[in-house]
N, C-alpha and C positions, 0 to 999 in steps of 0.2 A: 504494500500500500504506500501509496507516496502521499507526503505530508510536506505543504506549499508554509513557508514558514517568514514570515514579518518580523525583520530588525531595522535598525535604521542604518543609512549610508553617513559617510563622511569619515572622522574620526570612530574607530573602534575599542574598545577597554576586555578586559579579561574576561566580564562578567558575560555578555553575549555572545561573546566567542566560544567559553569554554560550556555555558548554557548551550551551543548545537552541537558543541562535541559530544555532548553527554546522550543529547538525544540519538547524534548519531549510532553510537556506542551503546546503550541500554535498551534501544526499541528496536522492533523488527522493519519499521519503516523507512521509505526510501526518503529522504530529507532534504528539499529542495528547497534554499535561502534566497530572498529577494532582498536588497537591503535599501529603501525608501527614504522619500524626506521627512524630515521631522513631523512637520506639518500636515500629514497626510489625515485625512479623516474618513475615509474610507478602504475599510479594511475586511470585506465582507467577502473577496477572494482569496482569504488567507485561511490556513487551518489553523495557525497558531501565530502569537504577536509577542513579542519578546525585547522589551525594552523602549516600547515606546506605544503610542496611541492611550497616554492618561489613562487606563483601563487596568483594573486586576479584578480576576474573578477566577484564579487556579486554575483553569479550563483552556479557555482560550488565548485570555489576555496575561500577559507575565511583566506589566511596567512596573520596575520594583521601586518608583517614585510612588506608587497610588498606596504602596505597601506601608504600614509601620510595622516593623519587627526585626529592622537592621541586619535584612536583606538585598542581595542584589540580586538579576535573575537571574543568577548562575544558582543563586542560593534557592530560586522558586522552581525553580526546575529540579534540580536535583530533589525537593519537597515531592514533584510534581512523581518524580516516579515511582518514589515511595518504596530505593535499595538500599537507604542512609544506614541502617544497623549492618545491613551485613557489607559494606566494605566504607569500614569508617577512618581508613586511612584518605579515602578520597573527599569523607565528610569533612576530617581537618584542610585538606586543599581547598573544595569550594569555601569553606569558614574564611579563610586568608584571601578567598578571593572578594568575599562578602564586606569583610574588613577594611581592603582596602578601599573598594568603590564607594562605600558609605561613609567613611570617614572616619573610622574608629582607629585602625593602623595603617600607615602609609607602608607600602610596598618600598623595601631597600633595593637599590639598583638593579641586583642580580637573580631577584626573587622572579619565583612565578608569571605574577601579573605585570610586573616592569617587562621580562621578556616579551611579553605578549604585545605590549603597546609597542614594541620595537619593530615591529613587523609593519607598521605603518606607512605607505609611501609618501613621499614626498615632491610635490604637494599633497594632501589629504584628498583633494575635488579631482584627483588627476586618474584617466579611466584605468591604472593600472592597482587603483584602490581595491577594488572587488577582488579582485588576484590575490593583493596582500590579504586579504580579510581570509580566502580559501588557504593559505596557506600560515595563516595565522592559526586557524580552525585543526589543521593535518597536525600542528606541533602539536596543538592542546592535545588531541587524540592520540598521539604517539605518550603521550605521559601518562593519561588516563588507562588507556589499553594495558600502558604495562601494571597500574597500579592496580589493575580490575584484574588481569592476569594472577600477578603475586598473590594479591587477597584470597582467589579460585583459589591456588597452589598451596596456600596456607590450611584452608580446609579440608584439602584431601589431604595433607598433608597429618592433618588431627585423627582424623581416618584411620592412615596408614598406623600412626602413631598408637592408636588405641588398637591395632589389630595384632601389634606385636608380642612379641613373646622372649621370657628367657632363653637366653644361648645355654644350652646343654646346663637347665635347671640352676642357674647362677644367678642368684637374684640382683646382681651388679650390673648384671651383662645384657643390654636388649639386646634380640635380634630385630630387623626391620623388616615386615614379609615383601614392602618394594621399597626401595631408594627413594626417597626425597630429600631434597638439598634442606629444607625449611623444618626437619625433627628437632634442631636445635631449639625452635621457639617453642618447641613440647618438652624437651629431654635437655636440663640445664641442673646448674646445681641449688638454682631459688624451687625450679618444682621439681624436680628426681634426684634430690640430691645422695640419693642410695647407689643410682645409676653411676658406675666409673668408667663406663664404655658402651660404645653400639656396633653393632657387626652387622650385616648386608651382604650377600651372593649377586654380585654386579652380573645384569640380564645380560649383557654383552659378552662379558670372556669368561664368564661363569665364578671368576677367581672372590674369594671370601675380603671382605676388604675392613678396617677399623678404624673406627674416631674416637677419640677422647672427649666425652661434650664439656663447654664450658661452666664457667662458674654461673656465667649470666650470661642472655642474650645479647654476643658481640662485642663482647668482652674474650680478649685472646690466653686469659689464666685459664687452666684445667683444672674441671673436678676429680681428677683422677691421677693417679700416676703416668708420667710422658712414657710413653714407649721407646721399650731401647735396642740399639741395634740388634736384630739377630736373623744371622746370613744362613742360620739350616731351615729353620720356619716360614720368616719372613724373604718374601724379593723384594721389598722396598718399605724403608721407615723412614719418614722425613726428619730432617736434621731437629726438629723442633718436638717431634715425639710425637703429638698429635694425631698421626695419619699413619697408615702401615698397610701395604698387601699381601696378604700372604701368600705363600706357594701352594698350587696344588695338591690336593692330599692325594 
């Protein structure tokens, strides 16, 4: 289904931008931007109005001027699809982006919504504006995607996590019944701190492989004893201890 959507032309900000990425990205429909004059008061060929036409009514109209609740409409959109609990790393992004456009925190140079107004041509009225604004839209989605990605990975990752088992009745030692890179945010030493190793049968070369999890998530201390060389067992232990393959049994 294609969805004809109303923002405004000229200068663009983070909030509208990153409000069609989202839509892009969260709905199954085909997303087609028009981006109008300010003053337009006819908008009755639009599925949806996003930042402008003095109108909010959660539905159609998303001007987060008509709004109080120190929103922009990055922030009424994202309301609007109603995934905020389950990936709320993207919740704190649209907040910073909220933040910014309403006035609460200004965006530091290198931030999010500063990149975003970067994309701006120069002149603003000049026809290569629509362009920038499409390619303003492709970054925000290139961030989001991976941040909607990770969040996915995290879950199955709880999953996999909860499906594990002790390595040969060890109650130190998980096994992992698949690889995931993200069991650290499960298997740390704030929540398993009994745990002093995880083990995993890589689907690829079959070979049994081990990590040391940390103290805390992203933090490079171990909860466990570093691994130490050994050339009959292991073919490979990193200098650091952490990480080890073992040979073939």
């Amino acid at each position: 289904m294609t969805k004809t959507i109303a923002t405004h032309n000229k200068i663009f900000h983070a909030d509208e931008v990153t409000a069609v990425a989202l839509l892009k990205l969260f709905t199954q429909d085909e997303i087609v931007v028009q981006r109008v004059d300010h003053n337009r008061e006819d908008f009755s060929l639009f599925d949806m109005v996003i930042d402008i036409s003095r109108k909010f009514d959660g539905v159609k109209y998303f001007d987060h001027h008509q709004h109080r609740g120190g929103k922009s409409s990055a922030g009424l959109i994202w309301e609007y699809l109603g995934v905020k609990k389950e990936y709320p790393k993207i919740s704190k992004l649209v907040k910073l982006v909220d933040d910014n456009d309403v006035g609460i925190v200004k965006a530091k140079p290198f931030e999010y919504s500063s990149l975003i107004k970067c994309f701006n041509s120069d002149p603003i009225d000049s026809p290569s504006q629509d362009e920038a604004f499409d390619k303003a839209v492709e970054f925000a989605m290139t961030i989001l995607e991976s941040m909607k990605t990770s969040q996915e990975s995290l879950l199955k990752a709880k999953e996999i996590v909860e499906n594990s088992y002790y390595f040969n009745n060890n109650p130190h030692i998980i096994e992992l019944e698949n690889f995931t890179p993200h069991w650290t945010s499960y298997i740390n030493g704030q929540t398993r701190a009994e745990i002093k190793a995880v083990v995993w049968q890589d689907e690829i070369d079959g070979k049994f492989k081990v990590k040391i999890p940390p103290k805390r998530v992203g933090s490079f201390e171990l909860n466990g004893k570093a691994l130490k060389q050994d050339s009959k067992n292991m073919e490979f232990v990193h200098s650091a201890g952490f990480f080890a393959v073992a040979k073939y049994l």
